[in-house]
N, CA, C and O atoms as a GROMACS GRO file, in nm:
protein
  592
    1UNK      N    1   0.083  -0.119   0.000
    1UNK     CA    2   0.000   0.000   0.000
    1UNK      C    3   0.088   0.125   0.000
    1UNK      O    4   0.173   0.111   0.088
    2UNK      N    5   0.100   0.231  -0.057
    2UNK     CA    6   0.176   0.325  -0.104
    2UNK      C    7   0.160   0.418   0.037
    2UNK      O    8   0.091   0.379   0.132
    3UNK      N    9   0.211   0.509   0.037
    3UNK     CA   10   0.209   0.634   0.164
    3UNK      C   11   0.119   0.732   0.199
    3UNK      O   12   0.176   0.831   0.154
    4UNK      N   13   0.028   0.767   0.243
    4UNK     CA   14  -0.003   0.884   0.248
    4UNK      C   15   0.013   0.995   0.232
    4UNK      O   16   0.030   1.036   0.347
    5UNK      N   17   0.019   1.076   0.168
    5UNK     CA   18   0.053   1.173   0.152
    5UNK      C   19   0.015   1.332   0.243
    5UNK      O   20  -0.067   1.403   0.184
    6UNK      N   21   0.069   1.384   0.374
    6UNK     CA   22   0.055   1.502   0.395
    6UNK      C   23   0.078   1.630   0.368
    6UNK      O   24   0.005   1.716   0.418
    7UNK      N   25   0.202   1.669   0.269
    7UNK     CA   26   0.196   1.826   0.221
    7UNK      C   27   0.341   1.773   0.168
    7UNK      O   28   0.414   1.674   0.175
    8UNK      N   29   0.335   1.924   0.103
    8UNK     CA   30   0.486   1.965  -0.010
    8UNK      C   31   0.542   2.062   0.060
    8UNK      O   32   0.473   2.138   0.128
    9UNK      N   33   0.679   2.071   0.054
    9UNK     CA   34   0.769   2.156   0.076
    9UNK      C   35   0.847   2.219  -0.018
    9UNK      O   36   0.959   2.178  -0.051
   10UNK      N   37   0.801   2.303  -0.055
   10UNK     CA   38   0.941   2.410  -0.179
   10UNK      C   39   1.021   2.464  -0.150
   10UNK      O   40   1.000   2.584  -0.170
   11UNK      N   41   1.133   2.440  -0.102
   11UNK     CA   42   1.257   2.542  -0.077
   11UNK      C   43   1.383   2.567  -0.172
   11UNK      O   44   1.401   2.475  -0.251
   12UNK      N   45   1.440   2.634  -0.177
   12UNK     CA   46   1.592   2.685  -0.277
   12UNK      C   47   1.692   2.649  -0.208
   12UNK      O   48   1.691   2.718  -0.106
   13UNK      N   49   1.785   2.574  -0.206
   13UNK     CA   50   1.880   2.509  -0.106
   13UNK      C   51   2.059   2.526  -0.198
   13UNK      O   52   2.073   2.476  -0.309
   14UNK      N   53   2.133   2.574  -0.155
   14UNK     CA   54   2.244   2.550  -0.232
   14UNK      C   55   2.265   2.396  -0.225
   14UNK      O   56   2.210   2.310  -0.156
   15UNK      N   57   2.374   2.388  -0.332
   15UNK     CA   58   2.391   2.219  -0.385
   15UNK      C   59   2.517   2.220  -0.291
   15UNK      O   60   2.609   2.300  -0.304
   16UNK      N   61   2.510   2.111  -0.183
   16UNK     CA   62   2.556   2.024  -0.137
   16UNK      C   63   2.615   2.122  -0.015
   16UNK      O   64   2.729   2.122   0.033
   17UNK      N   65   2.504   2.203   0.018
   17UNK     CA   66   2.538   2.331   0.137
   17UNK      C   67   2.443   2.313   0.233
   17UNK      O   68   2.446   2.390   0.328
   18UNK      N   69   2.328   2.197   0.228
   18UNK     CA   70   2.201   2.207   0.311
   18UNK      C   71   2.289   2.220   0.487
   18UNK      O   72   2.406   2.208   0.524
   19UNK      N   73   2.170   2.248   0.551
   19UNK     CA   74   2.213   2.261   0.659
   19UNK      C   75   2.107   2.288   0.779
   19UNK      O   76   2.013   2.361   0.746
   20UNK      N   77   2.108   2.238   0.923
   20UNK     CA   78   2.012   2.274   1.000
   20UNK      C   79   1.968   2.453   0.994
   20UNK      O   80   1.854   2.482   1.030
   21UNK      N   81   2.032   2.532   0.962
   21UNK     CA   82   1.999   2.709   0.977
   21UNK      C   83   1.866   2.738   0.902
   21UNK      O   84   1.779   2.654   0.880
   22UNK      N   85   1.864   2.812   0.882
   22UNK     CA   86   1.713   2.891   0.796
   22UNK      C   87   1.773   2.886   0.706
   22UNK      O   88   1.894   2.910   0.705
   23UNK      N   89   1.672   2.837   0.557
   23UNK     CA   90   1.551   2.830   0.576
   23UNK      C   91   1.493   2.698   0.562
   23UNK      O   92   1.376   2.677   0.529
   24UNK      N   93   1.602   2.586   0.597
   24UNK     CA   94   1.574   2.426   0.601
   24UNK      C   95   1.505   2.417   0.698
   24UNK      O   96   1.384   2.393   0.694
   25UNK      N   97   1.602   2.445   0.850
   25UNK     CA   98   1.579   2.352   0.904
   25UNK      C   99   1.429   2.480   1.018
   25UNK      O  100   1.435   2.438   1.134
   26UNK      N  101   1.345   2.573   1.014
   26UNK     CA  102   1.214   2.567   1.081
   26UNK      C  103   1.161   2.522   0.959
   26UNK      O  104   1.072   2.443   0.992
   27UNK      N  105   1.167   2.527   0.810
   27UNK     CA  106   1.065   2.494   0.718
   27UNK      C  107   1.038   2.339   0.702
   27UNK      O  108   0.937   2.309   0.638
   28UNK      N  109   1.126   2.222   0.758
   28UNK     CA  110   1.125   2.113   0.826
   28UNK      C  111   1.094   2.096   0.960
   28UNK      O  112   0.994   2.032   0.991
   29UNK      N  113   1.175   2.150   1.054
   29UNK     CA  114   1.112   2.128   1.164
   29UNK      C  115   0.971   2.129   1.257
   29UNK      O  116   0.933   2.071   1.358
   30UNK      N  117   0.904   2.252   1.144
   30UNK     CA  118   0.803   2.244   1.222
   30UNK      C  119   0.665   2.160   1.162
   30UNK      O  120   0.548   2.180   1.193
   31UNK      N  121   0.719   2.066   1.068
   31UNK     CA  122   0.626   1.947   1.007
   31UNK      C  123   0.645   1.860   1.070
   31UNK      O  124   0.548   1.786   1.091
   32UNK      N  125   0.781   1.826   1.134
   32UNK     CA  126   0.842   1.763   1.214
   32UNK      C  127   0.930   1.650   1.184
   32UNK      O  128   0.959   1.554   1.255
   33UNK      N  129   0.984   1.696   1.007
   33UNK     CA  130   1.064   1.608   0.963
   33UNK      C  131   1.223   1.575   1.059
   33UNK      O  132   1.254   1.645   1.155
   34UNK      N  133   1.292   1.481   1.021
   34UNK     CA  134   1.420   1.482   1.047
   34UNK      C  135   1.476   1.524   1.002
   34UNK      O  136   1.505   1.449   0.909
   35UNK      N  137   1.567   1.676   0.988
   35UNK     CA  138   1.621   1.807   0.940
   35UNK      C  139   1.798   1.740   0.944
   35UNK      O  140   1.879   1.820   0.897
   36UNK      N  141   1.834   1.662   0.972
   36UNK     CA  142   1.927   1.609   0.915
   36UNK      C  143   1.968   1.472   0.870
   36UNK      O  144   2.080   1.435   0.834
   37UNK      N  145   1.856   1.403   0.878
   37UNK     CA  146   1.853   1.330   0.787
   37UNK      C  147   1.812   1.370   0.608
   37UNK      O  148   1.803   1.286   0.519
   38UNK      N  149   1.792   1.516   0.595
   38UNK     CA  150   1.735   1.532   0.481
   38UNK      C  151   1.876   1.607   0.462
   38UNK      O  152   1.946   1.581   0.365
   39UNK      N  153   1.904   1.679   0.537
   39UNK     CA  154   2.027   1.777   0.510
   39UNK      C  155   2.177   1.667   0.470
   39UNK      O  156   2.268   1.721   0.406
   40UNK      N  157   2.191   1.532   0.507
   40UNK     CA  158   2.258   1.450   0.475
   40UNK      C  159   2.227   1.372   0.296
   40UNK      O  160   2.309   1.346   0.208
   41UNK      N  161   2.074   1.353   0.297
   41UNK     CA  162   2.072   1.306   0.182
   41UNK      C  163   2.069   1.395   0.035
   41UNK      O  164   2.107   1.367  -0.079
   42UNK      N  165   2.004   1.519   0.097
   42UNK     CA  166   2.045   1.676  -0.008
   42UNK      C  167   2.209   1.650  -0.047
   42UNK      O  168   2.250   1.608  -0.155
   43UNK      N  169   2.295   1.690   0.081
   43UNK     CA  170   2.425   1.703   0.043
   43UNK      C  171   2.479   1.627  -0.040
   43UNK      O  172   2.542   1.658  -0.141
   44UNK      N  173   2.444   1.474   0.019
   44UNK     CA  174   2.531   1.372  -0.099
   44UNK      C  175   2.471   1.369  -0.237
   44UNK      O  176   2.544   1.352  -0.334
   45UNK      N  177   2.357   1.383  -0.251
   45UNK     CA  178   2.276   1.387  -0.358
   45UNK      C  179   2.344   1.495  -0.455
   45UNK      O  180   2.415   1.472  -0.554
   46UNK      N  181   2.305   1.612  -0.404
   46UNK     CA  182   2.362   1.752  -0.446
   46UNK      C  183   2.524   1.781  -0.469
   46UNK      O  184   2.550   1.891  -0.519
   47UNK      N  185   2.609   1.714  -0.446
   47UNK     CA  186   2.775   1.740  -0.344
   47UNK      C  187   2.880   1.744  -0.533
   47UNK      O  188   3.002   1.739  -0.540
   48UNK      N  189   2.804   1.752  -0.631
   48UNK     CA  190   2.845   1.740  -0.797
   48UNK      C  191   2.827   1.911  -0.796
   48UNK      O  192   2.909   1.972  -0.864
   49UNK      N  193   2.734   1.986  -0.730
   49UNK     CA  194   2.670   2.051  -0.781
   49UNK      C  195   2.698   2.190  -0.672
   49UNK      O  196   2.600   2.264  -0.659
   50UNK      N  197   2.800   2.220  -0.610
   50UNK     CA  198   2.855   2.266  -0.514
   50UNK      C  199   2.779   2.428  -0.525
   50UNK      O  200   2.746   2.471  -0.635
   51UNK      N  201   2.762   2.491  -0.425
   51UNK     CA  202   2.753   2.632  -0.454
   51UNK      C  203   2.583   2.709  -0.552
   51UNK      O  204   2.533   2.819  -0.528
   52UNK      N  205   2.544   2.629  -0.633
   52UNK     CA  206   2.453   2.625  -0.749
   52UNK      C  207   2.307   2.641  -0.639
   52UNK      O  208   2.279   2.562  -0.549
   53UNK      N  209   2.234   2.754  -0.674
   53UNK     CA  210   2.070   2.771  -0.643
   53UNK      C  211   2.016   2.620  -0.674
   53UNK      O  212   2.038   2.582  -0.789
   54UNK      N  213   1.946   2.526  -0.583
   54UNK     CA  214   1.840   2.410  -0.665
   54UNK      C  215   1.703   2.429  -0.575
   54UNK      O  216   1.698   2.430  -0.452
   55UNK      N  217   1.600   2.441  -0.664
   55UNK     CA  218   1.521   2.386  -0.597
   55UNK      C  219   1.480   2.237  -0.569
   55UNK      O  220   1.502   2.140  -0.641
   56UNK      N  221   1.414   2.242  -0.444
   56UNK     CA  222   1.398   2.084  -0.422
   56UNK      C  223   1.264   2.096  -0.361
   56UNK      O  224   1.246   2.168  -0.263
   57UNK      N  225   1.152   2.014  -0.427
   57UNK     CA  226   1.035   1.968  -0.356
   57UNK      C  227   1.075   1.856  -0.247
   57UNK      O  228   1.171   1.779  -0.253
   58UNK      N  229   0.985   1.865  -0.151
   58UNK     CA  230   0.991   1.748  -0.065
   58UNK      C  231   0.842   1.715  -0.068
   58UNK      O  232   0.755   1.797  -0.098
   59UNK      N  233   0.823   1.587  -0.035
   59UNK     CA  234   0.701   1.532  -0.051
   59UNK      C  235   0.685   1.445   0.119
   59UNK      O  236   0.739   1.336   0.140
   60UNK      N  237   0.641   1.483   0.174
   60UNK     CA  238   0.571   1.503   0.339
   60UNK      C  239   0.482   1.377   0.365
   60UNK      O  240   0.360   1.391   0.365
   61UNK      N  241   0.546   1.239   0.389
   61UNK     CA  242   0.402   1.123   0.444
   61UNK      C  243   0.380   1.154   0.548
   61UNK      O  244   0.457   1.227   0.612
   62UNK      N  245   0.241   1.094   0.608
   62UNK     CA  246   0.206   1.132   0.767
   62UNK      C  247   0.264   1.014   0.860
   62UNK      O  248   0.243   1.024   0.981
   63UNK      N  249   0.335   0.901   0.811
   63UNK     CA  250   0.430   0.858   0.931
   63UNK      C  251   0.569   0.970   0.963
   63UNK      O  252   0.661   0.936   1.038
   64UNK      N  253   0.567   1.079   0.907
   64UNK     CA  254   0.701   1.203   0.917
   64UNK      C  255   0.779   1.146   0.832
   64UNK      O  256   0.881   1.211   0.809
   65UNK      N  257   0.766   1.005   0.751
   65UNK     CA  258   0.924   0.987   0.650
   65UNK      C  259   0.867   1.129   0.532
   65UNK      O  260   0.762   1.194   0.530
   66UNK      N  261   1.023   1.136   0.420
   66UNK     CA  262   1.012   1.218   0.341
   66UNK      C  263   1.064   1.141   0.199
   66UNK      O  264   1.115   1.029   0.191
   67UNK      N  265   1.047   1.198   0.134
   67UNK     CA  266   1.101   1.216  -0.017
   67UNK      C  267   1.149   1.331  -0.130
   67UNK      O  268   1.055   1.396  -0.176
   68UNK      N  269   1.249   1.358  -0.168
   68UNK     CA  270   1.259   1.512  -0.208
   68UNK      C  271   1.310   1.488  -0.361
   68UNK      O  272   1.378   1.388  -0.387
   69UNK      N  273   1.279   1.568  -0.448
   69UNK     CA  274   1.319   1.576  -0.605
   69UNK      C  275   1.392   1.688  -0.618
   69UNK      O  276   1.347   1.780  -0.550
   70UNK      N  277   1.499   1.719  -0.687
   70UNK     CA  278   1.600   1.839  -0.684
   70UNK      C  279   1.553   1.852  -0.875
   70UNK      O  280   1.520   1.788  -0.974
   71UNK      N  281   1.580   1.977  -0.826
   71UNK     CA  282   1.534   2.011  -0.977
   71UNK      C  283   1.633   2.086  -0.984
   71UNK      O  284   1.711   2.119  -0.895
   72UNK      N  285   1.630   2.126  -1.146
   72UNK     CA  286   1.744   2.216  -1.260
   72UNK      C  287   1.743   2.380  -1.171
   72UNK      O  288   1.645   2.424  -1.112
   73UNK      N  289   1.839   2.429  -1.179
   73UNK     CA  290   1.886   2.565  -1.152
   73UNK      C  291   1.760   2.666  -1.208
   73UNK      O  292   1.699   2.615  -1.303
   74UNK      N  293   1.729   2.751  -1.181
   74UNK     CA  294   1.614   2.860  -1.217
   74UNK      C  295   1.663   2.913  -1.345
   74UNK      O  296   1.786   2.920  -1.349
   75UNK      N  297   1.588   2.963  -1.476
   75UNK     CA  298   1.687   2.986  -1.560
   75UNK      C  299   1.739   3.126  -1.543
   75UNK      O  300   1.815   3.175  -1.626
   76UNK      N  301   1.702   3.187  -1.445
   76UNK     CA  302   1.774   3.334  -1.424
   76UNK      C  303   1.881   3.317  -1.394
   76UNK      O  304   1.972   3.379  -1.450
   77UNK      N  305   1.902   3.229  -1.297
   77UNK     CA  306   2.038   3.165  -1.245
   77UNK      C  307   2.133   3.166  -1.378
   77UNK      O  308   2.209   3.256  -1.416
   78UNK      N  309   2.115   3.082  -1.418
   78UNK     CA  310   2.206   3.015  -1.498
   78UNK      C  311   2.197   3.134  -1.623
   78UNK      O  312   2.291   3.159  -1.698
   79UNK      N  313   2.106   3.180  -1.626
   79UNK     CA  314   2.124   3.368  -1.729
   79UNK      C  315   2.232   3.416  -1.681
   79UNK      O  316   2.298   3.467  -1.772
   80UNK      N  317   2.299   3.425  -1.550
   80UNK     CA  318   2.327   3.534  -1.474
   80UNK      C  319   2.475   3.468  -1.477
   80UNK      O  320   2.562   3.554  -1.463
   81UNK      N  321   2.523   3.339  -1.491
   81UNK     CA  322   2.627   3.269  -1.502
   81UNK      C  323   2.662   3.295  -1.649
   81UNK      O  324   2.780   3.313  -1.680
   82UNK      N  325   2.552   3.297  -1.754
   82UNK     CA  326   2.619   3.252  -1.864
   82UNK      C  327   2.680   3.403  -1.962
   82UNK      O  328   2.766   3.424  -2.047
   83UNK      N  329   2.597   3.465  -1.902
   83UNK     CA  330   2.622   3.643  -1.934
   83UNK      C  331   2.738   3.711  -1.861
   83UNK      O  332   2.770   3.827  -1.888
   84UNK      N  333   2.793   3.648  -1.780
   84UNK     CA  334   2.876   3.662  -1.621
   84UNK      C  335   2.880   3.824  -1.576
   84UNK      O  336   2.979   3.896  -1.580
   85UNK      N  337   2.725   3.867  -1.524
   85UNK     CA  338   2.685   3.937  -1.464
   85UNK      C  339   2.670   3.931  -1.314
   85UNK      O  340   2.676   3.816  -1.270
   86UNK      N  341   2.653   4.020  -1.230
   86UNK     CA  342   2.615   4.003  -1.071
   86UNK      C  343   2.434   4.017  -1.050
   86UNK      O  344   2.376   3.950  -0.964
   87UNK      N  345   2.372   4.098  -1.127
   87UNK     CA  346   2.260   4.044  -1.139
   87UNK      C  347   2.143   4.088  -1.273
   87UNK      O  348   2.180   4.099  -1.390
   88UNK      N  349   2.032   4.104  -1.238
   88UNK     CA  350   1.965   4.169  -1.306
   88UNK      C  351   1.940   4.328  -1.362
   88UNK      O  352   2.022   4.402  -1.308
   89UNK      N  353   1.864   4.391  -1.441
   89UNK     CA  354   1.870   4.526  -1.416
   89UNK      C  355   1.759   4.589  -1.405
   89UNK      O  356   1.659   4.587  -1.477
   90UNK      N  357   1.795   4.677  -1.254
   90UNK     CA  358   1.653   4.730  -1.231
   90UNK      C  359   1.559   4.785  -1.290
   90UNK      O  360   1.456   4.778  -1.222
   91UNK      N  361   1.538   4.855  -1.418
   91UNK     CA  362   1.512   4.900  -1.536
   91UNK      C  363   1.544   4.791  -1.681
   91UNK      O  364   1.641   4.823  -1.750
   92UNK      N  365   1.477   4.688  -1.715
   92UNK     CA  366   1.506   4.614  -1.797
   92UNK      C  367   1.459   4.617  -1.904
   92UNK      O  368   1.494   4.534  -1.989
   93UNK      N  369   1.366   4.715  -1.931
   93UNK     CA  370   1.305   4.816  -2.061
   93UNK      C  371   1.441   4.878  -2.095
   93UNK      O  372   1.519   4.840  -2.182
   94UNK      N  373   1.456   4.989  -2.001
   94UNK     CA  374   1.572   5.102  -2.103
   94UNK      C  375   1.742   5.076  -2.010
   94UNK      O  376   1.826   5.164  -2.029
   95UNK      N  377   1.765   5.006  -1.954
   95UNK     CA  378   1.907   4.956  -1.917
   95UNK      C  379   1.952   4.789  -1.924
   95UNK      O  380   1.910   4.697  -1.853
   96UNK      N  381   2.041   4.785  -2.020
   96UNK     CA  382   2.061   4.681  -2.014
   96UNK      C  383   2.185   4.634  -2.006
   96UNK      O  384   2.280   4.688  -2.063
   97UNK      N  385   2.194   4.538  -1.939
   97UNK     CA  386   2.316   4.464  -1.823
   97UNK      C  387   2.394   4.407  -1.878
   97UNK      O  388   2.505   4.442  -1.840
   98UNK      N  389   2.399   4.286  -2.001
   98UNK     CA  390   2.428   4.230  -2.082
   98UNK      C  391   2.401   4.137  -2.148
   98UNK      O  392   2.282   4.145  -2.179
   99UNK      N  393   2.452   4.040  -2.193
   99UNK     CA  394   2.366   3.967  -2.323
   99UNK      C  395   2.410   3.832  -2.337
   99UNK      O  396   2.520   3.786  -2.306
  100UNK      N  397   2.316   3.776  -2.386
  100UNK     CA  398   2.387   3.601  -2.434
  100UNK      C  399   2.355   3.577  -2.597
  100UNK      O  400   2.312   3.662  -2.674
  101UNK      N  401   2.384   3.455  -2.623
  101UNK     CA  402   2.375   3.449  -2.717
  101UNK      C  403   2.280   3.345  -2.735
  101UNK      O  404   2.243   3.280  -2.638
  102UNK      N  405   2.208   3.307  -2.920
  102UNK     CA  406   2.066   3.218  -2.894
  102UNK      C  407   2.174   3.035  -2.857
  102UNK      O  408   2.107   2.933  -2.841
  103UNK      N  409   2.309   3.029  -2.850
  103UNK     CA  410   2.324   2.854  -2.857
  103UNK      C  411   2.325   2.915  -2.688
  103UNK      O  412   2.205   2.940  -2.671
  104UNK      N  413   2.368   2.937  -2.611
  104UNK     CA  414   2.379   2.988  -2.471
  104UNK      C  415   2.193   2.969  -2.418
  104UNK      O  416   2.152   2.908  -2.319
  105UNK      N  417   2.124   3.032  -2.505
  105UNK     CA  418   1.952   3.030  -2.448
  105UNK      C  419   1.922   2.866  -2.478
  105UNK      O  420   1.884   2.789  -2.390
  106UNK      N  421   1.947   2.830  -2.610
  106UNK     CA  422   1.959   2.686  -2.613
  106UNK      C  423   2.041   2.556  -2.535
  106UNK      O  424   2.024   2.435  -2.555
  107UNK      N  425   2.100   2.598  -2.475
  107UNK     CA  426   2.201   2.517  -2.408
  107UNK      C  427   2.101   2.523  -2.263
  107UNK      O  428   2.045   2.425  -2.212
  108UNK      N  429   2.095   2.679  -2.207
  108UNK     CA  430   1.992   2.647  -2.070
  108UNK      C  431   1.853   2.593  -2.116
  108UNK      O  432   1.801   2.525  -2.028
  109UNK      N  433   1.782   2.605  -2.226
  109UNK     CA  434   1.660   2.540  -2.217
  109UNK      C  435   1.672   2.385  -2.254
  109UNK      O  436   1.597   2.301  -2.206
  110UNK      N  437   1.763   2.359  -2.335
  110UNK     CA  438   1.792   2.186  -2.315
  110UNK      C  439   1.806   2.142  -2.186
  110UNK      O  440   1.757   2.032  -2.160
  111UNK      N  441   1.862   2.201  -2.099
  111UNK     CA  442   1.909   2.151  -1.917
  111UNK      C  443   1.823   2.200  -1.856
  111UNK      O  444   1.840   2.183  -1.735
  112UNK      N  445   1.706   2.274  -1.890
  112UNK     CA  446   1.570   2.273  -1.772
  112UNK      C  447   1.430   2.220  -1.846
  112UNK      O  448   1.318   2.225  -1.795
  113UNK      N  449   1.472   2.152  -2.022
  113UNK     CA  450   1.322   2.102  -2.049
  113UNK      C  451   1.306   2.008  -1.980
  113UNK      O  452   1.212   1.956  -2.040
  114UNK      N  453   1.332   1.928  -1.876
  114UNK     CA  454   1.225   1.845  -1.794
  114UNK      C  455   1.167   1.927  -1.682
  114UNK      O  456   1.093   1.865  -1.605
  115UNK      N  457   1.185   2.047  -1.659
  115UNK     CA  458   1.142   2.134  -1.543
  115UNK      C  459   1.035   2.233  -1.590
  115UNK      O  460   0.962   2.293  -1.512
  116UNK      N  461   1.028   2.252  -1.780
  116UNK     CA  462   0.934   2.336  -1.793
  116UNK      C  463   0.840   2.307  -1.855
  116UNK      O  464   0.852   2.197  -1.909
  117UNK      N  465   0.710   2.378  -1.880
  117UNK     CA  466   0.591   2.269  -1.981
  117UNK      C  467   0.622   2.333  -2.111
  117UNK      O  468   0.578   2.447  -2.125
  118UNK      N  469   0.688   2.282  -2.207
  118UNK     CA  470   0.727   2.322  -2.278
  118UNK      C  471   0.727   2.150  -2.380
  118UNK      O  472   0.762   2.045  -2.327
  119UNK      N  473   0.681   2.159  -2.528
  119UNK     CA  474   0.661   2.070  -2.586
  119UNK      C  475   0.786   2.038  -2.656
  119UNK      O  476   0.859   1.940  -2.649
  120UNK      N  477   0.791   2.138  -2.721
  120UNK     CA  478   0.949   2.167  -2.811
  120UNK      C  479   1.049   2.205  -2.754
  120UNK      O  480   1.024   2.249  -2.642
  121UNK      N  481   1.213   2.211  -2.797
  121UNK     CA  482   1.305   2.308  -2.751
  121UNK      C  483   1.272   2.450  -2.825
  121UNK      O  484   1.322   2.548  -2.770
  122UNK      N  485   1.203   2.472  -2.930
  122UNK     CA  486   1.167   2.561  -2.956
  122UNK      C  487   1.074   2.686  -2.825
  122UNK      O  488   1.106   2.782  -2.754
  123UNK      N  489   0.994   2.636  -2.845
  123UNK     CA  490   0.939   2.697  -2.699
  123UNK      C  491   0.963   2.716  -2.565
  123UNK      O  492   0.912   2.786  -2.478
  124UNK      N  493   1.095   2.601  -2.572
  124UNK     CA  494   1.133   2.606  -2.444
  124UNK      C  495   1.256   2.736  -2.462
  124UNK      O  496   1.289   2.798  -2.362
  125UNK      N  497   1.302   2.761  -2.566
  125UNK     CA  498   1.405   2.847  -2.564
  125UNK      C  499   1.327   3.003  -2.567
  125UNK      O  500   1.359   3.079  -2.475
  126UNK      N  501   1.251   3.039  -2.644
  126UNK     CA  502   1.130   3.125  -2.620
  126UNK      C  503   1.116   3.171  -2.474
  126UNK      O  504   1.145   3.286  -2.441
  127UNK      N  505   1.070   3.080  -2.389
  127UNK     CA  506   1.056   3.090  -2.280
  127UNK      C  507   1.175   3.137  -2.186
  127UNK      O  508   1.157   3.208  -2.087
  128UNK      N  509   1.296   3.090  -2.227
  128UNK     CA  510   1.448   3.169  -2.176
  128UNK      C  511   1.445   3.244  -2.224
  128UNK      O  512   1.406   3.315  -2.131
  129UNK      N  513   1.453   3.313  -2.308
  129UNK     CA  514   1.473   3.407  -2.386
  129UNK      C  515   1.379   3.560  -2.303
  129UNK      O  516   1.415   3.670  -2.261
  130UNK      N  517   1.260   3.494  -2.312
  130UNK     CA  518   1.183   3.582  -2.229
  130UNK      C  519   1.219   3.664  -2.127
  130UNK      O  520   1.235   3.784  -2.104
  131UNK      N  521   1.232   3.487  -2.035
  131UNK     CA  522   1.332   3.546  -1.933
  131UNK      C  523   1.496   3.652  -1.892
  131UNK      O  524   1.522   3.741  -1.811
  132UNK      N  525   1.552   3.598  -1.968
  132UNK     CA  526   1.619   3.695  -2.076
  132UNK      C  527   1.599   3.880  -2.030
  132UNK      O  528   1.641   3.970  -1.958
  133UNK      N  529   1.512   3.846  -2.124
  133UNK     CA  530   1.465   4.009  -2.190
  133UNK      C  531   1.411   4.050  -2.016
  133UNK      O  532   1.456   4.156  -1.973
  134UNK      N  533   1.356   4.003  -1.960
  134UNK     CA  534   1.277   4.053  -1.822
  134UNK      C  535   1.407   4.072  -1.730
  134UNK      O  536   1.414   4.148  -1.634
  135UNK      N  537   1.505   3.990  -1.777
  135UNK     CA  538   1.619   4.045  -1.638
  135UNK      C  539   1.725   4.170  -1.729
  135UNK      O  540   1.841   4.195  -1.698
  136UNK      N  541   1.652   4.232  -1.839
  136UNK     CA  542   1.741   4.315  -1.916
  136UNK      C  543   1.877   4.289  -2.010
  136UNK      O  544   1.958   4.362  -2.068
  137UNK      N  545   1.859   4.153  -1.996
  137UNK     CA  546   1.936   4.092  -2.121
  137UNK      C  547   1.915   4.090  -2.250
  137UNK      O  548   1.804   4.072  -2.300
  138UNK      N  549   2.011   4.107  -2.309
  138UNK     CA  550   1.945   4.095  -2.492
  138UNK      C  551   2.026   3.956  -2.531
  138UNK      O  552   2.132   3.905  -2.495
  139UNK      N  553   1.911   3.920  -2.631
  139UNK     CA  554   1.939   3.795  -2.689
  139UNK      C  555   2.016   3.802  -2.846
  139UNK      O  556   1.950   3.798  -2.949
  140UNK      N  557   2.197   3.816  -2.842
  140UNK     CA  558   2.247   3.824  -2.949
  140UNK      C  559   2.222   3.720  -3.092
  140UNK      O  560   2.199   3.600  -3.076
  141UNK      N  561   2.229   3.782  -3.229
  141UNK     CA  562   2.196   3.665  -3.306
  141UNK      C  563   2.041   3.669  -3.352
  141UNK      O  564   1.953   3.710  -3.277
  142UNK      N  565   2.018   3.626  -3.470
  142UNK     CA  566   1.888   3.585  -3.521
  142UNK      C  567   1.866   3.440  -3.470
  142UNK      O  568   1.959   3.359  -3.467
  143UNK      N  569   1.717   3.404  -3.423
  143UNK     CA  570   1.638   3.304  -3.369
  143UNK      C  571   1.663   3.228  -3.485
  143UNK      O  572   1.661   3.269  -3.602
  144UNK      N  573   1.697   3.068  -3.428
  144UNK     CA  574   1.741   2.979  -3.537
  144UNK      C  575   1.601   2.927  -3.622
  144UNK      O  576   1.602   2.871  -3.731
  145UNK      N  577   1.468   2.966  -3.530
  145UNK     CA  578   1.392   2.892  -3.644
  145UNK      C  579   1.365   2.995  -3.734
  145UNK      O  580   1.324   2.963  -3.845
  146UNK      N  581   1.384   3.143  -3.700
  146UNK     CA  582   1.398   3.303  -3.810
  146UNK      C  583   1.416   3.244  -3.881
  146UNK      O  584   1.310   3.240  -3.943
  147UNK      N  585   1.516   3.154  -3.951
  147UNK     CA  586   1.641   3.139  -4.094
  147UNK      C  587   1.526   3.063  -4.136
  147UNK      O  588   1.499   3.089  -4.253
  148UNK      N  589   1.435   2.965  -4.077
  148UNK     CA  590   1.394   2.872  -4.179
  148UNK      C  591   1.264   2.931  -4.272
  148UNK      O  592   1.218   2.862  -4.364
   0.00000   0.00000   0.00000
């Protein structure tokens, strides 16, 4: 017979940095998980991936065991790496911060299409791109499906 299920947990955890402090260990503790038994299996899980924003669902049974899924980097994140900027720009209409290029938008939407609803890499790059443009980035280059 499978688990019950009592609630989800969404938190942003660095890769292979978990730790009892905020914002793990009250956003566990007070479900009343074991906050280092999760902070042990994050780390080793995560420990490739040092330093890096992940989110991780946890999935909450009502005997208190857990289960958690780590997902792909946010693609702002990885905007913000691949442009090698410090962040966004507060004005992302008329100031802009800097730029990537479309194999760079393609490269992050290949490494988060299992994280987005997105049918195609077409759309999924669209969707970076977007993102993109909202943190004041410009997207260098004509769109590869433009040419066809």
């Amino acid at each position: 017979m499978a688990k019950e299920i009592e609630g989800f947990i969404k938190l942003q955890v660095k890769g292979g940095q978990a730790n009892p402090a905020p914002p793990v260990g009250p956003a566990l503790g007070s479900k009343g998980v074991n906050i280092m038994e999760f902070c042990k299996r994050f780390n080793a899980k995560t420990q490739d991936q040092p330093g890096k924003l992940l989110p991780v669902v946890i999935t909450l049974f009502k005997d208190k065991s857990f289960d958690f899924v780590v997902k792909t980097p946010p693609a702002a994140v990885q905007l913000i790496e691949a442009a090698k900027i410090k962040g966004g720009s507060p004005e992302p209409n008329r100031k802009k911060v800097g730029s990537v290029t479309w194999a760079q938008v393609e490269a992050i939407a290949k490494d988060k299409m299992t994280d987005l609803n997105a049918f195609t890499l077409e759309s999924a790059m669209k969707m970076v791109a977007g993102t993109a443009r909202s943190m004041g980035l410009t997207v260098s280059g004509d769109a590869p499906w433009a040419n066809a």
